[in-house]
C-alpha positions, 0 to 999 in steps of 0.5 A: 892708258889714254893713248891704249884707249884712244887706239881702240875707240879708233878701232871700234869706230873703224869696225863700225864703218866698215859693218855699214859698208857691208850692210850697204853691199847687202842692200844693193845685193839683195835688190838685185837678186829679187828683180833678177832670175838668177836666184842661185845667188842667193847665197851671196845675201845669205854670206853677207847677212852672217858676216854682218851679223858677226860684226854686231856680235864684235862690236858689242864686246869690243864696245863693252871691253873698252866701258869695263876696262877703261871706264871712258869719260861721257863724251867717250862713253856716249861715243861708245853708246852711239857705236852699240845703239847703230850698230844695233839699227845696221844689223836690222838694216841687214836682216831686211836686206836678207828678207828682200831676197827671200822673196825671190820667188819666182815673180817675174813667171807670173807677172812683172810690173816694170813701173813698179821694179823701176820703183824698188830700184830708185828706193834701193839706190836711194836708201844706200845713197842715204847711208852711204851720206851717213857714214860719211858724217858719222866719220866727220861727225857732221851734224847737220849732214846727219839733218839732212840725210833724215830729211831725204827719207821722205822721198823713201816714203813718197816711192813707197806709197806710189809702189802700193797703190800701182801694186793694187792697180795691178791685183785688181786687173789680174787675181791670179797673180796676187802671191806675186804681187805680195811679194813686191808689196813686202818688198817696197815695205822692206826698203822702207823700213830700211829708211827708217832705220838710217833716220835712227842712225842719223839721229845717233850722230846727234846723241853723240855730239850732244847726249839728247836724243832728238826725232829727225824721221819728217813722217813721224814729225809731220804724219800728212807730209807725204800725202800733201806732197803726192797730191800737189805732185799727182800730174806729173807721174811717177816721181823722180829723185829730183822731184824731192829737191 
């Protein structure tokens, strides 16, 4: 019986994963549709958004199998708990991704901002590295890796407030362009969150290693944080990743 269900918790971890890669591949895809004009690949997004979505949907009934059937002591039960919680978080990760290709609408006919694109790419890249890192650690259980990759959402923050206010620069100097520049303001936010989700999923890690739940995201720890940093940072333009190291 012990060694039936070590099988398929390793399974269940296994599928975990493998929902995270695919959520990571969305990301990247969606961010490429929206900055490109071929929106004939939208499809593509919408594929892997039910594919992800159908993963989440498995997951919990493998999960609550293994609860109902093996009845998993409390550190294979909280490790249960951690795969149905995140998995929860990567399938909103998804439904953002999706709505990122929403908005390909046709932005690039009415106004293009390439500081503002360059923007939403290093987010995108930088939200994917971040949960490229985590399921890394989720697979070593490596807590102070999972620290670590809640701290780099900063940066995501950091992108995001540069992205508005370049945003607003360019609605003021050009009001028929407004809806377009909506779509770019709706975009940044969407990456954003998408931050925030991988700092939940960082935080899981810690639920499981010690069933607390502990808060890793540093705007909620330290709402001013992000403001300080652009102010002593505000000659040197726009930012860089290695500006946050």
């Amino acid at each position: 019986m012990a060694k039936k269900f070590t099988e398929e918790l390793k399974k269940l971890q296994n599928n975990f994963i493998s929902m995270g890669i695919d959520v990571n591949e969305e990301i990247y895809q969606a961010t490429k549709l929206f900055l490109s004009s071929n929106h004939a690949d939208k499809n593509i997004v919408s594929n892997q958004d039910k594919n992800v979505n159908q993963k989440e949907v498995n997951l919990e009934e493998q999960a609550l199998n293994l609860i109902a059937l093996q009845q998993p002591v409390a550190n294979d039960f909280r490790e249960i708990i951690c795969i149905l919680k995140a998995s929860s978080d990567l399938e909103r990760i998804g439904d953002h991704a999706a709505s990122i290709a929403n908005e390909a609408v046709h932005l690039k006919a009415v106004i293009q901002n390439p500081d503002v694109e360059r923007i939403i790419t290093q987010m995108s890249l930088k939200v994917r590295t971040m949960l490229e890192s985590f399921l890394n650690s989720y697979y070593h259980n490596d807590s102070y890796e999972s620290r670590v990759i809640a701290q780099e959402d900063i940066l995501v923050d950091k992108y995001f407030v540069q992205a508005r206010k370049l945003i607003m620069q360019e609605a003021e100097e050009h009001d028929l362009a407004i809806d377009a520049l909506y779509n770019y303001l709706r975009v940044i936010r969407l990456l954003e969150r998408i931050g925030d989700h991988i700092v939940n999923l960082t935080e899981w890690i810690l639920y499981r290693n010690s069933g607390e739940l502990v808060e890793l995201n540093p705007g909620k720890i330290e709402p001013d944080l992000v403001r300080r940093d652009l102010e002593k940072n505000k000659n040197n333009g726009l930012i860089d990743d290695k500006d946050n190291q």
